[in-house]
Phi, psi and omega in degrees: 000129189293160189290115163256165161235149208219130200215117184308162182274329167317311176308299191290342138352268160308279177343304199271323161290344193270347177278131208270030176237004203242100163275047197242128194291155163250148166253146184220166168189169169230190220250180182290347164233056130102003171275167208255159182204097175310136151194174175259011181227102171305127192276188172278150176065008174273127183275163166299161163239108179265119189253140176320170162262128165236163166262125184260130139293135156234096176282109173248157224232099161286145153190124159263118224289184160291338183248073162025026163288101172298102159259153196219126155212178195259343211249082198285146168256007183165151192327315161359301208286132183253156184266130147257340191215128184234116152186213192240151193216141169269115164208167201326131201298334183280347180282324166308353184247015196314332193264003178324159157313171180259147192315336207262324153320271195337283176357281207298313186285015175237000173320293170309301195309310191315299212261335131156140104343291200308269189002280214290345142283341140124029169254185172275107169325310176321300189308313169297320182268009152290335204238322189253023183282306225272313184285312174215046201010050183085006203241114186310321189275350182308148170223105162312161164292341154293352203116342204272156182215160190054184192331315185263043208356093173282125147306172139294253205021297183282287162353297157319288196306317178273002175088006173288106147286342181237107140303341189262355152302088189308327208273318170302341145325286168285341180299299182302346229232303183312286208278009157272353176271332169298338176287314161298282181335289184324280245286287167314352205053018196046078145263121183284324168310325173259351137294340192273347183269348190274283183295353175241344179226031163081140176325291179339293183323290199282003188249312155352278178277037150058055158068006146282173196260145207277148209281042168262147185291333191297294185309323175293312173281341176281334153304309166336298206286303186311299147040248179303289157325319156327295184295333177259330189282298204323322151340313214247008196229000000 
């Protein structure tokens, strides 16, 4: 009788980027309410998405049944499981958070916090949870590839400026994130589109182009998408 094997999806995960027979890109983009979505089977107008390297430690896990069925898992549920393979494997940064919560969690457990942040700064709750959908789909540990980290993904800098010492501090994150955008609003005449064009390419950028929102594609779609959610919470709320 042939051998089966049997493997959590994580594992298979983790397996198939670290395996040196597998060549396959990823693409990513996002979805209509703004969550980023990762695959291998590219659509039309969909771009590479180029992700940092992180090192995932990996431990697997053997264990073989009475009917000679092979379970592999990174995650053992009992003594059963023998370790065979231990060491650190490079892959894409986002896979490293593959077991994080889902945004639609994440969402609902920073909701008290969002609204209040809005309150006590003087924002649009829609707004704020629109900015943080878009920076870091809820998630307090995102680290961009430039440096920016958590919900309102902060540079240091902007951080300094707003009084954030822990960027990785969701209430503190967000509080610092509430009050530059209240400050761009102020700035802006509360135009939101060239605050939110602001909060993705530097003040500076938009006082450049004589108070437009500056002719970058990036900025132009992120103003779009925020936006675009802007317009759906404020609905729901």
């Amino acid at each position: 009788m042939k051998k089966r094997h049997i493997v959590n999806n994580s594992l298979i995960v983790l397996l198939l980027v670290a395996s040196p027979t597998l060549n396959a890109e990823i693409y990513s983009y996002l979805d209509s309410n703004g969550v980023r979505v990762y695959t291998d089977n590219p659509r039309p107008n969909i771009k590479i998405h180029s992700t940092a390297q992180a090192t995932v430690s990996l431990k697997i896990y053997k264990f073989v049944d009475s009917k000679g069925i092979i379970h592999l898992t990174d995650k053992p549920k009992n003594s059963r499981y023998k370790l065979i393979l231990q060491g650190g494997i490079k892959v894409p940064s986002f896979l490293a958070r593959i077991d994080s919560p889902s945004p639609k969690k994440r969402k609902f457990k920073y909701k008290s916090l969002i609204q209040e942040v809005a309150t006590s700064i003087g924002l649009e709750p829609a707004l704020l949870h629109a900015v943080i959908q878009i920076e870091s789909a809820y998630n307090p540990k995102a680290v961009s590839s430039k440096g920016a980290v958590g919900l309102m993904q902060l540079m240091p800098g902007t951080a300094k400026r707003f009084g954030v010492k822990d960027r990785s501090d969701a209430t503190a994150n967000v509080y610092g994130g509430a009050r530059y955008l209240r400050h761009l609003l102020t700035l802006f005449d509360n135009n939101i589109e060239l605050t939110l064009a602001a909060y993705n390419a530097g003040e500076n950028a938009v006082k450049r182009y004589n108070n437009q929102i500056p002719p970058y594609r990036e900025t132009k779609n992120y103003v779009n998408k925020v936006m675009k959610l802007y317009r759906a919470y404020q609905a729901l709320m």
